[in-house]
C-alpha positions, 0 to 999 in steps of 0.5 A, spaced: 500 500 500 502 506 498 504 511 504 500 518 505 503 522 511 496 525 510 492 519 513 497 515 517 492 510 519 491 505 513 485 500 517 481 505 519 479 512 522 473 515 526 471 522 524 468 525 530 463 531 530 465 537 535 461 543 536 467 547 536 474 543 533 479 548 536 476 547 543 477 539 542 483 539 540 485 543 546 480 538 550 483 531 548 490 533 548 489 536 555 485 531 558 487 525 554 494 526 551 492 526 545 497 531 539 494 535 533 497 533 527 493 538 522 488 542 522 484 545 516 481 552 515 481 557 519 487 556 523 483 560 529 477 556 528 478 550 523 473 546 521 477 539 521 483 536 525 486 530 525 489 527 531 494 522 533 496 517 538 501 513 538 498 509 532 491 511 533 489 517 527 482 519 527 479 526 524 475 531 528 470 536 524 465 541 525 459 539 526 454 542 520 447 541 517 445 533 519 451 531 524 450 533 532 454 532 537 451 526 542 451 531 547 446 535 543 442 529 541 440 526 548 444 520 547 451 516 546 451 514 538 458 510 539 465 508 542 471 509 540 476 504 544 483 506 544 489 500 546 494 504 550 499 500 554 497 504 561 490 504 563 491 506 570 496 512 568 491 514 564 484 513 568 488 517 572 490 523 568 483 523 564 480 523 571 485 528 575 482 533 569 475 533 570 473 528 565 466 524 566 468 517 568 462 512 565 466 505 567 471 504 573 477 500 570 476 493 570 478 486 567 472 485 563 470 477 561 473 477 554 479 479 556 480 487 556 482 491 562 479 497 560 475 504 563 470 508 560 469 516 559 465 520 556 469 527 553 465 534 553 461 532 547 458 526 549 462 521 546 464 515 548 472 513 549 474 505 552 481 506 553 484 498 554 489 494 553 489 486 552 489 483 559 489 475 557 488 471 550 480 468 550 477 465 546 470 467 544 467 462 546 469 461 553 465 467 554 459 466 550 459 469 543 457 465 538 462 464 533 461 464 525 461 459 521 464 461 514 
């Protein structure tokens, strides 16, 4: 696959709508630790940025006509999980700074060591790390049979 320094990620990028971009850089950055690679548009009120972490890349955008932040729609519409290697450090970090903490760390029967947080658009974020190999039918999932 041919490398773009544009979009690093080449399995898959989460677009995330904000109501103010320039505020969620500052705000996942600070509360999360994440770092701005580019914004786009104004560069005091930019329109779009994408922001990095370790390998994770995703985009943020403005929120326009047809697309609303979970906050002002009432209810979460998805997660995003993060795999980091220190999950209590960062618990710590993101709660330390104020950020709602929706799951408590803890091992969850396939395997993760994870905690919950909602971000001040009330976006869902896992932030996890595999804790042990499980298979998915040793916890009840069905496996497909292709």
């Amino acid at each position: 696959m041919q490398p773009n320094r544009s979009v690093p990620a080449d399995i898959l990028i989460s677009h995330i709508v904000y109501n103010n971009v320039a505020e969620a850089i500052a705000w996942l950055t600070r509360v999360f630790g994440f770092s701005e690679h580019f914004r786009y548009g104004d560069p005091s009120h930019p329109n779009g940025a994408q922001m990095l972490f370790g390998r994770a890349c995703f985009m943020i955008r403005e929120a326009r006509p047809g697309s609303a932040t979970p906050k002002d729609l009432g209810a979460a519409t998805q997660s995003v999980s993060v795999f980091i290697d220190d999950v209590d450090a960062h618990y710590a970090r993101a709660k330390a700074a104020g950020a709602k903490i929706v799951e408590e760390p803890h091992e969850t029967e396939y395997g993760e060591y994870q905690y919950g947080v909602e971000d001040f658009g009330g976006h869902q974020w896992l932030f996890a790390c595999h804790a042990r190999d499980v298979s998915p039918d040793a916890w009840g999932a069905t496996l497909a049979k292709n």
